[in-house]
C-alpha positions in Angstrom: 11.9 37.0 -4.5 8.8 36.1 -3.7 9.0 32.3 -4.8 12.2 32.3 -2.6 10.2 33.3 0.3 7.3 31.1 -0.4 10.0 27.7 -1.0 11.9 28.8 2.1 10.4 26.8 4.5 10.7 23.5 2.6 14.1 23.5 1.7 14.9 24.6 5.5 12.9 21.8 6.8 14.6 19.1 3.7 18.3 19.8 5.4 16.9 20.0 8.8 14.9 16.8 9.0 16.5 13.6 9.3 13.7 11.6 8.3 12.7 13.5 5.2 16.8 13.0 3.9 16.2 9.4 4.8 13.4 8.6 2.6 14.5 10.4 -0.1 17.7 8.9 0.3 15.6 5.7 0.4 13.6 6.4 -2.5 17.0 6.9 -5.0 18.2 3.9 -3.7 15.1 1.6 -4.8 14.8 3.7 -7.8 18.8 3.0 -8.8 17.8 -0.8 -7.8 14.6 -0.8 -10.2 16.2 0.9 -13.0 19.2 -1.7 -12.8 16.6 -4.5 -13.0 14.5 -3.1 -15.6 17.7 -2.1 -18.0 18.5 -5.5 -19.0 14.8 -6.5 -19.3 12.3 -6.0 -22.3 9.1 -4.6 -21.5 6.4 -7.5 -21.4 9.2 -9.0 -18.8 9.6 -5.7 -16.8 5.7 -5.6 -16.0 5.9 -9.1 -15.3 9.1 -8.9 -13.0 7.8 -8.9 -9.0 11.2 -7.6 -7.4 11.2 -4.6 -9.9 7.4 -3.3 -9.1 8.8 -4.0 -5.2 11.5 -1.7 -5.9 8.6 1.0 -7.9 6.5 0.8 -5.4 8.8 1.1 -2.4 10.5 4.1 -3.7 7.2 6.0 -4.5 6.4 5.4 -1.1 9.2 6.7 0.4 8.5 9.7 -1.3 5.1 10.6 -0.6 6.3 10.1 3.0 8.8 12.4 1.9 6.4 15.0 0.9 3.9 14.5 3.4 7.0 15.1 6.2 8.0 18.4 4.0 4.1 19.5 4.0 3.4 18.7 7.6 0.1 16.5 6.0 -1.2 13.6 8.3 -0.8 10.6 6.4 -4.0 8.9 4.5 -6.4 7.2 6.8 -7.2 3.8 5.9 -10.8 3.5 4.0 -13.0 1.9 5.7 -14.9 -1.4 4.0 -18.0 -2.1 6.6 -20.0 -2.7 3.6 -17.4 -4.9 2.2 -17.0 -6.6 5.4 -20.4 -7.1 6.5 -21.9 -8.9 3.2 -18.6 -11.0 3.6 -19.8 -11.6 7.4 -23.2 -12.7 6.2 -22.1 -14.9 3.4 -20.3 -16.9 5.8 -23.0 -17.0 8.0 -25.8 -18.5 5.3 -22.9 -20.6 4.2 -22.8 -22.2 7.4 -26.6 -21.9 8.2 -26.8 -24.1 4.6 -24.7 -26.4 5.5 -26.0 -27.3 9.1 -29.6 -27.6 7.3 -28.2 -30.1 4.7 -26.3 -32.4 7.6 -29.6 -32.5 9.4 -31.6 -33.4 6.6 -28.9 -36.2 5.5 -28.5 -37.5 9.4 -32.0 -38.3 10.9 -30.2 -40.4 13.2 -29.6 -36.7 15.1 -33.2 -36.2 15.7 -34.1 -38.9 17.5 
């Protein structure tokens, strides 16, 4: 009884919620679509095959949206990449730096 009460609240909320029927209903339709696609296929051209990972992908996202609608869980904040972003930043800007030194040296016509 106790597992009853405990799952009560979830299975309430899975016919209640529109959205949460939607992606699962969404998920088992990519999934149907990927195992189509991959049943005709050998393996080394399964991993290989674009439209078939789309169709992965897209139904393991619909449910974790699932889940995270069942479990009331915000979803995942982006990370953040300012590390990332600013040695990419400052590449750039001794790139450029670099090549403004080498057109000055090759154009003496710009100093005078």
């Amino acid at each position: 009884m106790a597992v009853a009460e405990q799952i009560a609240p979830y299975v309430n909320r899975l016919f209640d919620d529109d959205s949460v029927r939607e992606q699962i209903g969404d998920a088992l339709v990519r999934s149907r679509r990927a195992y189509r696609r991959a049943r005709d296929e050998k393996a080394a051209e399964a991993v290989k095959d674009k439209r078939l990972m789309e169709h992965v992908t897209g139904a393991a996202t619909s449910l974790q949206g699932a889940l995270r609608s069942l479990t009331k869980q915000p979803p995942p904040k982006p990370k953040r990449r300012r590390l990332r972003t600013a040695a990419l930043l400052g590449g750039v800007v001794a790139a450029a730096a670099v090549a403004i030194a080498v057109d000055r040296r090759g154009n003496p016509s710009s100093d005078a």
